[in-house]
N, C-alpha and C positions, 0 to 999 in steps of 0.2 A: 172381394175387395175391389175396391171401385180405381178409376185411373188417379183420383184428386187422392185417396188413403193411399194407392201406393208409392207415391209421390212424396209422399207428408203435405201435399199441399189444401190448403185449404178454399180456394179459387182457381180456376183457369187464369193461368197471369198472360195467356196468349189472345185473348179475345180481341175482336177487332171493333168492337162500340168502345163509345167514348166513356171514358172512367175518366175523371182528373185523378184521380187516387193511384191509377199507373200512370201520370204523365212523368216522360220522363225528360229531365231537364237540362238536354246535352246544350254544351256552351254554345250553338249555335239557336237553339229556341232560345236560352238563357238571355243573350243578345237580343233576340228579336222583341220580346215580351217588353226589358226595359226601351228600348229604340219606342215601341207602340205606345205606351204607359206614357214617354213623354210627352208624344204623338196627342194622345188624347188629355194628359195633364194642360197642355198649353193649349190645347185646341187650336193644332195648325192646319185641320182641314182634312186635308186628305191621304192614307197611309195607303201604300200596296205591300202586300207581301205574297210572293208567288212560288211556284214551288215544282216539281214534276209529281203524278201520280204518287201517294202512298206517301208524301215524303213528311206528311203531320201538320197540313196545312187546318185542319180543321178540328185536329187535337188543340191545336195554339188556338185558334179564336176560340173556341171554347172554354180555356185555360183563362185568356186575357177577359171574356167575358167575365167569368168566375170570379179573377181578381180585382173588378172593378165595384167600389165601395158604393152599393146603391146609397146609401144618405150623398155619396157627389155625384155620382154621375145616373142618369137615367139615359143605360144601353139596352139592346136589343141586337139577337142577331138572327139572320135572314139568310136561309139555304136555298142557291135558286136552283130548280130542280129539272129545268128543261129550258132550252135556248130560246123555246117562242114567247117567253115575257115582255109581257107588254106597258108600256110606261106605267098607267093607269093603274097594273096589276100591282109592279114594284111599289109606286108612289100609295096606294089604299093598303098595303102589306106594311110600310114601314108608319104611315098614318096611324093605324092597330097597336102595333108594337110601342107608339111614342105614344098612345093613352087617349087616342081618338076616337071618340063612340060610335058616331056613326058619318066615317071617311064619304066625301062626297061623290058624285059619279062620273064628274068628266077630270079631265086633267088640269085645266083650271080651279076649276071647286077645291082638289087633294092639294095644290099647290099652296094654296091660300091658307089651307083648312093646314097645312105643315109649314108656313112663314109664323103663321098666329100660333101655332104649339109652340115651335121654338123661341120663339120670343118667349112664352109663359115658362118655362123650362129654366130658362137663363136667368129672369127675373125673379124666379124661387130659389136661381144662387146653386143650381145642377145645371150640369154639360152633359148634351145631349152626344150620345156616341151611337153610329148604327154601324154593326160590321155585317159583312157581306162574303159568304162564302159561295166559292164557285162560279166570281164574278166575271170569266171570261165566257161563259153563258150570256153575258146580255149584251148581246151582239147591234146596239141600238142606239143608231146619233141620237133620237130625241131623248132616250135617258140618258145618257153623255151629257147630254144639255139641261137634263133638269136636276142632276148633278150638280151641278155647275151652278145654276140656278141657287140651289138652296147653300150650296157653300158661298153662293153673294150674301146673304143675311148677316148680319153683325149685331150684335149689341152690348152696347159699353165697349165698343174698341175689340171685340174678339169672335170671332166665328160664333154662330148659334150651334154647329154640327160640326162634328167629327164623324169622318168616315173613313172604315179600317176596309181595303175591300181585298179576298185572301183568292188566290186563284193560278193555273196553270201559266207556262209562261206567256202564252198568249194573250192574257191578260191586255200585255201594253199594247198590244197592237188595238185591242177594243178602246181603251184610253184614248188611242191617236184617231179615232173617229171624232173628238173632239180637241182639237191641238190648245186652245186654251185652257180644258182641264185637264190635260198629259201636263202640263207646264204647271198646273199649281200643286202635282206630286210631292209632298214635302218630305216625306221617308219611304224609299223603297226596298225591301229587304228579299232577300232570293233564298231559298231553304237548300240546302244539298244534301247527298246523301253523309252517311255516316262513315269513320273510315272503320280497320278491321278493331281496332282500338273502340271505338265508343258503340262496334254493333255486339262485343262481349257486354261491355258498359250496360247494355239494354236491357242486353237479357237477364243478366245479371239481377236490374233491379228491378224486370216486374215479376221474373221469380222468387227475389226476397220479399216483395210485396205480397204474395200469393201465400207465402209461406215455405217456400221451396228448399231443398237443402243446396249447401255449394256441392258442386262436384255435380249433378244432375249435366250439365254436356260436358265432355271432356273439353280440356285444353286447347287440342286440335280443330276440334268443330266451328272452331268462330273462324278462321278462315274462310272455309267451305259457306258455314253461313253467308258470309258476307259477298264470296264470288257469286253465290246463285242469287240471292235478293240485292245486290250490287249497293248495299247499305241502306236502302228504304225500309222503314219503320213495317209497313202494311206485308211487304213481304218476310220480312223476317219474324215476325209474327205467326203468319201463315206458315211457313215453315217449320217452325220452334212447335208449333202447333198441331201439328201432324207427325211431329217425331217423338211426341211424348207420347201420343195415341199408339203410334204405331211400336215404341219400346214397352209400352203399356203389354199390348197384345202379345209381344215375344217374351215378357216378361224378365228386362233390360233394367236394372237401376238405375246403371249409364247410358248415356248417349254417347254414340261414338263418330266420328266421321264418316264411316261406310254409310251407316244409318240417312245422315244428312245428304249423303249424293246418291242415295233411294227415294229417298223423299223427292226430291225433287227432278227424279228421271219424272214420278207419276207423275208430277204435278205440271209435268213438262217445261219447267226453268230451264233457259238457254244458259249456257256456259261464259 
């Protein structure tokens, strides 16, 4: 009998990729999602939402991508995966994604060759939305500036672009490399952790998602949980996720709190 049969479960409801199928919709993403949606219904330009490590910064943008009705809106979203990006790189990356075949090669050309998409965009009567995860990565006045740039475009009275850009708190400090577009910030949303209240809430519902029975961690555990993952999404996952392996192996129906402050002696969580 395998860990998922002794469970009753039918998935790892602990996985750390992104599933919307586990997104879980505590009132503070709840919040951030409608804040973004009107963000991009109105096309006011530019969203930030920021967050520390782990805290479901990039389960949400993938969520709000998800939610977004391609017949209105034509979005795309862009994970920047190392701090040496370079204008050119961003600006021919987001070109691709808005339906450009073949993105030009200097920073001019891509500028032009994404003023002329969005205009075509807007004129078929869709708003262009690009989110951007991880965007305290782009550590770079000149894309600060061409930022800024393409959020100068209007037509018929409204932005051409929305930009959702998701990222650690440092973030604003990369914004303030250009202080005229830190200043056209128009929703800024901060993620926090969970308290002991909504890190049960979690688990809760990606084990009835998974198929899990109730009673699977006791009562007591969600403290303990939530002292050593301090209420971040990614560790408490990881956590939940190594106690079911490890009640798995002792052959445990329940989880108990001892269990959870074993787990995380290995795993070496600070207290």
């Amino acid at each position: 009998m395998g860990l998922l049969e002794f469970f009753g479960l039918r998935e790892n409801p602990f996985l750390i990729t992104i599933d919307s199928r586990f997104f879980y919709n505590a009132q503070q993403h709840a919040e951030a999602l409608v804040r973004l949606k009107h963000t991009v219904e109105n096309m006011k330009g530019l969203a930030v939402v920021v967050g520390d490590v782990g805290a479901g910064k990039t389960t949400l943008a993938t969520q709000l991508l998800e939610e977004l009705d391609p017949d209105t809106y034509d979005a795309a979203l862009l994970i920047v995966i190392h701090a040496g990006v370079t204008s050119e790189w961003m600006l021919r990356k987001i070109a691709l994604q808005l339906g450009i075949l073949a993105p030009g090669e200097t920073q001019m050309d891509l500028l032009t060759q994404l003023a002329m998409r969005l205009e075509e965009i807007a004129e078929s009567g869709k708003k262009a939305v690009v989110l951007i995860d991880e965007a305290q990565m782009l550590r770079s006045r000149e894309l600060m500036e061409n930022f800024r740039g393409l959020l100068n475009i209007e037509v018929g009275g409204r932005k051409a672009v929305t930009f959702v850009l998701f990222g650690l708190p440092e973030l604003d400090e990369v914004l303030a490399l250009d202080q005229p577009l830190h200043q056209r910030v128009a929703i800024r949303y901060q993620l926090t952790e969970l308290d002991v209240t909504g890190t049960e809430a979690y688990v809760a519902y990606r084990l009835g998602i998974a198929g899990g029975r109730e009673g699977t961690f006791s009562p007591d555990t969600f403290p303990v949980i939530w002292r050593y993952s301090k209420g971040t999404p990614r560790l408490i996952n990881t956590l939940c996720d190594n106690a079911l392996l490890e009640a798995y192996l002792r052959k445990q129906e329940r989880i108990e709190a001892d269990l959870i402050h074993e787990v995380a002696r290995d795993l070496r969580l600070g207290t």
